[in-house]
mmCIF file of the N, C-alpha and C atoms, coordinates in Angstrom:
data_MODEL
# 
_entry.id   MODEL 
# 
loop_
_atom_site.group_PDB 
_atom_site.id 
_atom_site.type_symbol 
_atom_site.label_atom_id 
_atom_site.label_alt_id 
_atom_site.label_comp_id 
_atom_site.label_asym_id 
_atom_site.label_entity_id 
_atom_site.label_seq_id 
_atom_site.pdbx_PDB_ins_code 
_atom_site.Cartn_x 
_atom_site.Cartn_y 
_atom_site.Cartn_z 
_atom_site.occupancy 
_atom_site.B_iso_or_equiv 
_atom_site.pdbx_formal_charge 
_atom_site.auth_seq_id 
_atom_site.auth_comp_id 
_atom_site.auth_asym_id 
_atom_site.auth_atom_id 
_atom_site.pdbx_PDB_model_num 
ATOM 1   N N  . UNK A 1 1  ? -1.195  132.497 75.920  1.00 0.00 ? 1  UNK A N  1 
ATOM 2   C CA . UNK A 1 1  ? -1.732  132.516 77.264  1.00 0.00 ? 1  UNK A CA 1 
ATOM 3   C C  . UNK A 1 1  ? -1.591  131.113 77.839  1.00 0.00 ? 1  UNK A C  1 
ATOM 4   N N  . UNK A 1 2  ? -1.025  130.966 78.667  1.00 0.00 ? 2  UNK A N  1 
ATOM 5   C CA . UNK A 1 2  ? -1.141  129.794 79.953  1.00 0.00 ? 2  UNK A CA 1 
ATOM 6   C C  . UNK A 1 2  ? -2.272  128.852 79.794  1.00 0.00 ? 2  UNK A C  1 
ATOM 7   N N  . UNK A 1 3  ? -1.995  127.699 80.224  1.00 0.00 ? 3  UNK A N  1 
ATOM 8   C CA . UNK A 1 3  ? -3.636  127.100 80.591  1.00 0.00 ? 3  UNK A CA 1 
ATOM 9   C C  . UNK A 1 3  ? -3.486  127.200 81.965  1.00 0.00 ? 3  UNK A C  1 
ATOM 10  N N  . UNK A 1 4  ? -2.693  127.458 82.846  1.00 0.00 ? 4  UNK A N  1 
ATOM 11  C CA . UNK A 1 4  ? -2.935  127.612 84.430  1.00 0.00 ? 4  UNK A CA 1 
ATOM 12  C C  . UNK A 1 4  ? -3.014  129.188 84.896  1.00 0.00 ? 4  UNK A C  1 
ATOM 13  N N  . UNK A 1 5  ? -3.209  130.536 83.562  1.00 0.00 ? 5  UNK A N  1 
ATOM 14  C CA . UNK A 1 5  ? -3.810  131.489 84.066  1.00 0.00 ? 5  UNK A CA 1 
ATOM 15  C C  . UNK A 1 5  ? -5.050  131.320 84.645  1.00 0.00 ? 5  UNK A C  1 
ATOM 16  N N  . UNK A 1 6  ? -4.642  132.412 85.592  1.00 0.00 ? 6  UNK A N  1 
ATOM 17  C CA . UNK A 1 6  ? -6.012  132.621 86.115  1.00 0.00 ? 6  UNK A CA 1 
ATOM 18  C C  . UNK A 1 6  ? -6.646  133.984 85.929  1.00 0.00 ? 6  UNK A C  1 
ATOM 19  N N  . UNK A 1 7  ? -8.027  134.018 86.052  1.00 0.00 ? 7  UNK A N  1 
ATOM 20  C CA . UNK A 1 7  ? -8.965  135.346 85.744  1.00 0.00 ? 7  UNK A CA 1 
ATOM 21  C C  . UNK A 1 7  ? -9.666  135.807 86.878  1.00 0.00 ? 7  UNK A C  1 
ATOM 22  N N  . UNK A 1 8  ? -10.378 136.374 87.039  1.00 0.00 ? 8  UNK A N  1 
ATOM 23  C CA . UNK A 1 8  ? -11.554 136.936 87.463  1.00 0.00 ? 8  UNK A CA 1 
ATOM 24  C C  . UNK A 1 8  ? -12.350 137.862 87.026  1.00 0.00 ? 8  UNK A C  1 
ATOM 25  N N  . UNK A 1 9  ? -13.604 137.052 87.534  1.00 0.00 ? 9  UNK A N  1 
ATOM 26  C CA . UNK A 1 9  ? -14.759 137.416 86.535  1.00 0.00 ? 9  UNK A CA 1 
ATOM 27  C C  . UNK A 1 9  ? -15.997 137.865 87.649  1.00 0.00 ? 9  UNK A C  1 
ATOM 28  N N  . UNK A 1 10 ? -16.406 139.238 87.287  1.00 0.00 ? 10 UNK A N  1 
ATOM 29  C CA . UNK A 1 10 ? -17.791 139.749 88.406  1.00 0.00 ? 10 UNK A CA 1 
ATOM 30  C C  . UNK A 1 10 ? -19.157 138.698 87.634  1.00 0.00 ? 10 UNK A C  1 
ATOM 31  N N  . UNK A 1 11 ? -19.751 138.472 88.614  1.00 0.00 ? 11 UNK A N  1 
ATOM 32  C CA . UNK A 1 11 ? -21.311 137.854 88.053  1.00 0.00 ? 11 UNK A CA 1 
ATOM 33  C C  . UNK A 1 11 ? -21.967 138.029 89.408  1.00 0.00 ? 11 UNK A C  1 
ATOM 34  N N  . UNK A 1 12 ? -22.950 137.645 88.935  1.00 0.00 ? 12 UNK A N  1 
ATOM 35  C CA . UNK A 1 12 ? -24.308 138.396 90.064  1.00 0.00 ? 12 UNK A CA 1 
ATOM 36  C C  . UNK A 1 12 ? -25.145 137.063 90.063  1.00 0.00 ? 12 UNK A C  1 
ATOM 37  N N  . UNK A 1 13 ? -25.307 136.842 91.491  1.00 0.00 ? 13 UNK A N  1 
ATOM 38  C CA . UNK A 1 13 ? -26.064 135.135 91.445  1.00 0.00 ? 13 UNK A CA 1 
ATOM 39  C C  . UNK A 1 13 ? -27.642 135.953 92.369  1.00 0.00 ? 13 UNK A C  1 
ATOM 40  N N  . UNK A 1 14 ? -28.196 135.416 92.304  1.00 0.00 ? 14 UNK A N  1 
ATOM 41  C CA . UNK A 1 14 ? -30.025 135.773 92.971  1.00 0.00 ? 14 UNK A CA 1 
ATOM 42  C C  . UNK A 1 14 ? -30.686 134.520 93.161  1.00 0.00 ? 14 UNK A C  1 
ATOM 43  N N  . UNK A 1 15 ? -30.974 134.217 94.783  1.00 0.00 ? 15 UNK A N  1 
ATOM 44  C CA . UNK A 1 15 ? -31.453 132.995 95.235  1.00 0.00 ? 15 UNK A CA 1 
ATOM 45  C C  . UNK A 1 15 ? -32.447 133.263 95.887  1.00 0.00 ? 15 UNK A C  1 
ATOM 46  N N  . UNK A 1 16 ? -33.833 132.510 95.218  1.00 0.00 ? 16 UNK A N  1 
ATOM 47  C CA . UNK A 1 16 ? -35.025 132.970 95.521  1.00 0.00 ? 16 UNK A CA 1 
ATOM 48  C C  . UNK A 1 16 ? -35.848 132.009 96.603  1.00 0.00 ? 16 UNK A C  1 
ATOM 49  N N  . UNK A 1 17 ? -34.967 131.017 96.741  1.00 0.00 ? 17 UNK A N  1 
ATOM 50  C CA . UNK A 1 17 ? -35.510 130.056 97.498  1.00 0.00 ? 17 UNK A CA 1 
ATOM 51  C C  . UNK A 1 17 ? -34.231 129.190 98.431  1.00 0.00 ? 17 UNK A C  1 
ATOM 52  N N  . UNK A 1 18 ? -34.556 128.403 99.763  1.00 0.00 ? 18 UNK A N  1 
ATOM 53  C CA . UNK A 1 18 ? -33.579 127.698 100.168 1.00 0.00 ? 18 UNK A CA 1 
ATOM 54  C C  . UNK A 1 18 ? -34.246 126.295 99.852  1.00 0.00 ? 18 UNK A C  1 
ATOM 55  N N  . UNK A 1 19 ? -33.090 125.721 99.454  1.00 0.00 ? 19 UNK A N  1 
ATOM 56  C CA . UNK A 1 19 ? -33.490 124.115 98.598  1.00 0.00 ? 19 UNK A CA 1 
ATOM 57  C C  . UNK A 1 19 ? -32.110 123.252 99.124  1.00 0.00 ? 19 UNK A C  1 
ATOM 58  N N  . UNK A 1 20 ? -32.280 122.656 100.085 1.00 0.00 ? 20 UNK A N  1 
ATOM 59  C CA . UNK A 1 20 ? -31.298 121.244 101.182 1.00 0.00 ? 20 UNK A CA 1 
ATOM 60  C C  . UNK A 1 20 ? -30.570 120.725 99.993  1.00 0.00 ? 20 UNK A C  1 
ATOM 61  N N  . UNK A 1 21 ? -29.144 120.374 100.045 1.00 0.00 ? 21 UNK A N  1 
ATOM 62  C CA . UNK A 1 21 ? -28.549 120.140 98.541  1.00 0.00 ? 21 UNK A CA 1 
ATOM 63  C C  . UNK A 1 21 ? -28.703 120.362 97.284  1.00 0.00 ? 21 UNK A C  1 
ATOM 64  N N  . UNK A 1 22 ? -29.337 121.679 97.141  1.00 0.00 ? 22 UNK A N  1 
ATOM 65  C CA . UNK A 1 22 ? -29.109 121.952 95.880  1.00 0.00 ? 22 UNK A CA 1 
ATOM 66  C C  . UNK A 1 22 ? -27.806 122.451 95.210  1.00 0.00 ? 22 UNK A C  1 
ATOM 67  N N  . UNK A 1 23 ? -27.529 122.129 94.044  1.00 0.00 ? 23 UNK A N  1 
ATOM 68  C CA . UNK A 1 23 ? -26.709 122.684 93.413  1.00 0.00 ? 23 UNK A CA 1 
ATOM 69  C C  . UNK A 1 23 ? -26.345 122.933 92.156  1.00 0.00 ? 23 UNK A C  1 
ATOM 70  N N  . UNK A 1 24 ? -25.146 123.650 91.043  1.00 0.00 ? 24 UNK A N  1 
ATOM 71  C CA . UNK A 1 24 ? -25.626 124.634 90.366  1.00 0.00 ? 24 UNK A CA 1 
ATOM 72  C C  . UNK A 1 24 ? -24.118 124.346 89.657  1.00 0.00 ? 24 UNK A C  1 
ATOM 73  N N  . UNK A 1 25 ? -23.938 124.921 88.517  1.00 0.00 ? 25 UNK A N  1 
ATOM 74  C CA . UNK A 1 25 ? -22.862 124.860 88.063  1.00 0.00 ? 25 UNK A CA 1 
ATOM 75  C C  . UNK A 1 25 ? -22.871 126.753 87.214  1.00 0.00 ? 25 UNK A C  1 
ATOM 76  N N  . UNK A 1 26 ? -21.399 127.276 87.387  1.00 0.00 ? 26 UNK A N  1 
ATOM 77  C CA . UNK A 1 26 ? -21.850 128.357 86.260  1.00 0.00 ? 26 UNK A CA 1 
ATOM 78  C C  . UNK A 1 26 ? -20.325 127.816 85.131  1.00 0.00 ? 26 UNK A C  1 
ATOM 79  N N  . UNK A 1 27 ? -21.110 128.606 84.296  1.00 0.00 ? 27 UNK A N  1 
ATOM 80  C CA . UNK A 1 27 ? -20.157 128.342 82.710  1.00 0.00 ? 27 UNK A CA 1 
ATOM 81  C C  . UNK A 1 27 ? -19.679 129.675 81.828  1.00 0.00 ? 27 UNK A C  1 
ATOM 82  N N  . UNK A 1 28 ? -18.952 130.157 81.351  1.00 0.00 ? 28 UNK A N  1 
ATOM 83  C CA . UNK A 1 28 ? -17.822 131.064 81.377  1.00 0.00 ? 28 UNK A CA 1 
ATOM 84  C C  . UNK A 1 28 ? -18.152 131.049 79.619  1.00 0.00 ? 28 UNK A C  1 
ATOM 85  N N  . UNK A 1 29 ? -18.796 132.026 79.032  1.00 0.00 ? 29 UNK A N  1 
ATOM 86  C CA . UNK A 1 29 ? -18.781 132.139 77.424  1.00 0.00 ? 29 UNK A CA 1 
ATOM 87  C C  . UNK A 1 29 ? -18.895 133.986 77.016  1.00 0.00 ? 29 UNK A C  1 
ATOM 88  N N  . UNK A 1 30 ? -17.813 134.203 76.547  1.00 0.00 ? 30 UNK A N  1 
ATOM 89  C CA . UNK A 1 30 ? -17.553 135.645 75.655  1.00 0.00 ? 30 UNK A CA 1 
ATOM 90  C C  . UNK A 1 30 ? -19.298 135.718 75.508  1.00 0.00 ? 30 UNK A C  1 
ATOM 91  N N  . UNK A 1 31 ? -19.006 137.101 75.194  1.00 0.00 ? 31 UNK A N  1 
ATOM 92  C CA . UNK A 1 31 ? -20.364 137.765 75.124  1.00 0.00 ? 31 UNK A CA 1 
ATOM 93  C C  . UNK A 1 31 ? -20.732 137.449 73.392  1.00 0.00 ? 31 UNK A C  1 
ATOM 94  N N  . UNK A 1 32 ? -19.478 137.340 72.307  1.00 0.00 ? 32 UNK A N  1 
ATOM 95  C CA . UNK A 1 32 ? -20.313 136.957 70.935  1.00 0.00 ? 32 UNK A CA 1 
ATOM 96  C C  . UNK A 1 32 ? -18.733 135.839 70.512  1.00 0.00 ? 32 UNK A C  1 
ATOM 97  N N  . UNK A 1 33 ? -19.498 135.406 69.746  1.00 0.00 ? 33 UNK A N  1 
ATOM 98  C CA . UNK A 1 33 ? -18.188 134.165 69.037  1.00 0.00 ? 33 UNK A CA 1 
ATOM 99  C C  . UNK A 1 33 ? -17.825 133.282 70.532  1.00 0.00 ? 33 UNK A C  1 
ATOM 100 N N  . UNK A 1 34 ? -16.342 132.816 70.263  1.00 0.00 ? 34 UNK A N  1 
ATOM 101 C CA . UNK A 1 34 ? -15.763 131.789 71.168  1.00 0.00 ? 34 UNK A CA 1 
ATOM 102 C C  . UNK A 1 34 ? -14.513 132.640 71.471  1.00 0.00 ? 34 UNK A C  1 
ATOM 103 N N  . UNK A 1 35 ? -13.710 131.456 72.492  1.00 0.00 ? 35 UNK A N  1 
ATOM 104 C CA . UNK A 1 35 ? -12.192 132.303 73.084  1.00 0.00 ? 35 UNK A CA 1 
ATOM 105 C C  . UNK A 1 35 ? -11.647 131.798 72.158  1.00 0.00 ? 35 UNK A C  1 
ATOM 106 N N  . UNK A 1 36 ? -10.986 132.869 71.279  1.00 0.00 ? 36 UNK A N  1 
ATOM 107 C CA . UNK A 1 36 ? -9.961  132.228 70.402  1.00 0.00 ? 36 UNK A CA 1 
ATOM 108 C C  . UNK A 1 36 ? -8.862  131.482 70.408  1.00 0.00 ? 36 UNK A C  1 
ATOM 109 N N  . UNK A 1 37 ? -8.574  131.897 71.984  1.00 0.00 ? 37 UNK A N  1 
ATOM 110 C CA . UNK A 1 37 ? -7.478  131.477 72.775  1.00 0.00 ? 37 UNK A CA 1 
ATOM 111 C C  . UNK A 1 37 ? -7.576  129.816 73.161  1.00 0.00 ? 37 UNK A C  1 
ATOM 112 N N  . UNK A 1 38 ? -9.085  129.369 73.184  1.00 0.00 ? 38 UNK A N  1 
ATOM 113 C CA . UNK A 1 38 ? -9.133  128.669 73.967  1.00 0.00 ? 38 UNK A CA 1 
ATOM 114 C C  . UNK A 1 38 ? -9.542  127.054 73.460  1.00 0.00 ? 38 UNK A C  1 
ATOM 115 N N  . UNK A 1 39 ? -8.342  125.961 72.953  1.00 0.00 ? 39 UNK A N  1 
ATOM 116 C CA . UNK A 1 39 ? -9.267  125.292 71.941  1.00 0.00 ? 39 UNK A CA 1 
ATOM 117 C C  . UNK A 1 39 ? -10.357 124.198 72.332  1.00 0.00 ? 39 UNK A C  1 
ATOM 118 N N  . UNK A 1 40 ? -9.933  123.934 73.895  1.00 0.00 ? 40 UNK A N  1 
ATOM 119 C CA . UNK A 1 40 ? -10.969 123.111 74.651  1.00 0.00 ? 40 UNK A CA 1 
ATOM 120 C C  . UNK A 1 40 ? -12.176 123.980 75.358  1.00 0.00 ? 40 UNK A C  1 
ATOM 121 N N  . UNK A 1 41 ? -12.998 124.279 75.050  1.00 0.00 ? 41 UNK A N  1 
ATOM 122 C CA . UNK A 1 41 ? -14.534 124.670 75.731  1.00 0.00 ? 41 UNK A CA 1 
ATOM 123 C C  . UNK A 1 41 ? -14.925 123.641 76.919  1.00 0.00 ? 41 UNK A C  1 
ATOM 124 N N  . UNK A 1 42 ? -14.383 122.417 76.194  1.00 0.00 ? 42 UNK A N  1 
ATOM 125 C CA . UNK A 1 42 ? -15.154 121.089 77.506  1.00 0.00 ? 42 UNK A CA 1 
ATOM 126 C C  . UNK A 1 42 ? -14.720 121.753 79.301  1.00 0.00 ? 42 UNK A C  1 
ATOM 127 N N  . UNK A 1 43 ? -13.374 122.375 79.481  1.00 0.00 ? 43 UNK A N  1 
ATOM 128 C CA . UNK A 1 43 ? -13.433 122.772 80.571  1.00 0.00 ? 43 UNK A CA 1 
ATOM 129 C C  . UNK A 1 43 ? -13.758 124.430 81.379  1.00 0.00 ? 43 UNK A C  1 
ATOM 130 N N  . UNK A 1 44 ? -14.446 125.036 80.560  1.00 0.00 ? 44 UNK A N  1 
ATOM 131 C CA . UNK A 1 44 ? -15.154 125.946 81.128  1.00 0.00 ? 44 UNK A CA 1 
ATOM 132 C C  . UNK A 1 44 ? -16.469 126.157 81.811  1.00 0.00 ? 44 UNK A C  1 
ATOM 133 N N  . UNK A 1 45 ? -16.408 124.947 82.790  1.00 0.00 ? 45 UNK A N  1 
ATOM 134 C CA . UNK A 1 45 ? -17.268 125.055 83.576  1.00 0.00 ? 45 UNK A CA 1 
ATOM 135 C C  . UNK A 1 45 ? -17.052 124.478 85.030  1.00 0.00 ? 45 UNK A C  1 
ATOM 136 N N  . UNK A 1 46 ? -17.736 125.290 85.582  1.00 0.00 ? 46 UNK A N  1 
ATOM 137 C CA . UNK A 1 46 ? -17.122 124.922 87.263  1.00 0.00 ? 46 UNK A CA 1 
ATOM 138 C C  . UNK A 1 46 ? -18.816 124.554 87.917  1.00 0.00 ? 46 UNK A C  1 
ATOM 139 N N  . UNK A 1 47 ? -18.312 123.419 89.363  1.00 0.00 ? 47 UNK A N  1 
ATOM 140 C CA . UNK A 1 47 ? -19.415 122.943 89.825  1.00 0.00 ? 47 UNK A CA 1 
ATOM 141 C C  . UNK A 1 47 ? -19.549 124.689 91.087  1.00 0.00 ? 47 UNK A C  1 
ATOM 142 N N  . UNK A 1 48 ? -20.597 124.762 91.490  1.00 0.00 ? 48 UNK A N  1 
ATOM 143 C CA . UNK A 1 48 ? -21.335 126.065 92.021  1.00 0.00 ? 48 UNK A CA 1 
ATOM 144 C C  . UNK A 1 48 ? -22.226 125.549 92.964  1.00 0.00 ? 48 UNK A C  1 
ATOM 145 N N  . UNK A 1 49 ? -21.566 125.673 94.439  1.00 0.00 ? 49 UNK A N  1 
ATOM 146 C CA . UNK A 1 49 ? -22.349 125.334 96.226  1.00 0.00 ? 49 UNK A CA 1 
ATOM 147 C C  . UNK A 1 49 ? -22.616 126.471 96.920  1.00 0.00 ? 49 UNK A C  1 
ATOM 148 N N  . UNK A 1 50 ? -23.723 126.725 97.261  1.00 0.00 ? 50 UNK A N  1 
ATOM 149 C CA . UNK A 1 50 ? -23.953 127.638 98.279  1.00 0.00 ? 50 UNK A CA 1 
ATOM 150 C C  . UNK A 1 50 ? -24.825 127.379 99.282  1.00 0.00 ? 50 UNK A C  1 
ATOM 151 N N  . UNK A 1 51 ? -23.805 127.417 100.431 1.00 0.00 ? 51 UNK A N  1 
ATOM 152 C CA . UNK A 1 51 ? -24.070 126.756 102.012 1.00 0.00 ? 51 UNK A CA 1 
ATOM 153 C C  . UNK A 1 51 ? -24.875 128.083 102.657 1.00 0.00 ? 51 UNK A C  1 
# 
């Protein structure tokens, strides 16, 4: 597999409050074990803004 594949992935975000610059990161982990595929973990995570 590529390292410049790309995926998509459904997730469900719930915002219970409005908070002036807040912000959030989400992070991408198999449901049991690791990606076998994948030997760096350090970049499975993305920064997360909602305006």
């Amino acid at each position: 597999m590529s390292e410049n594949t790309e995926r998509t992935y459904a997730f469900q975000l719930r915002i219970d409050a409005a908070v002036p610059g807040a912000t959030g990161e989400v992070s991408i982990h198999p449901e049991f074990g690791d990606f076998a595929f994948d030997p760096d973990t350090t970049n499975n995570t993305a920064a997360l803004a909602v305006n």
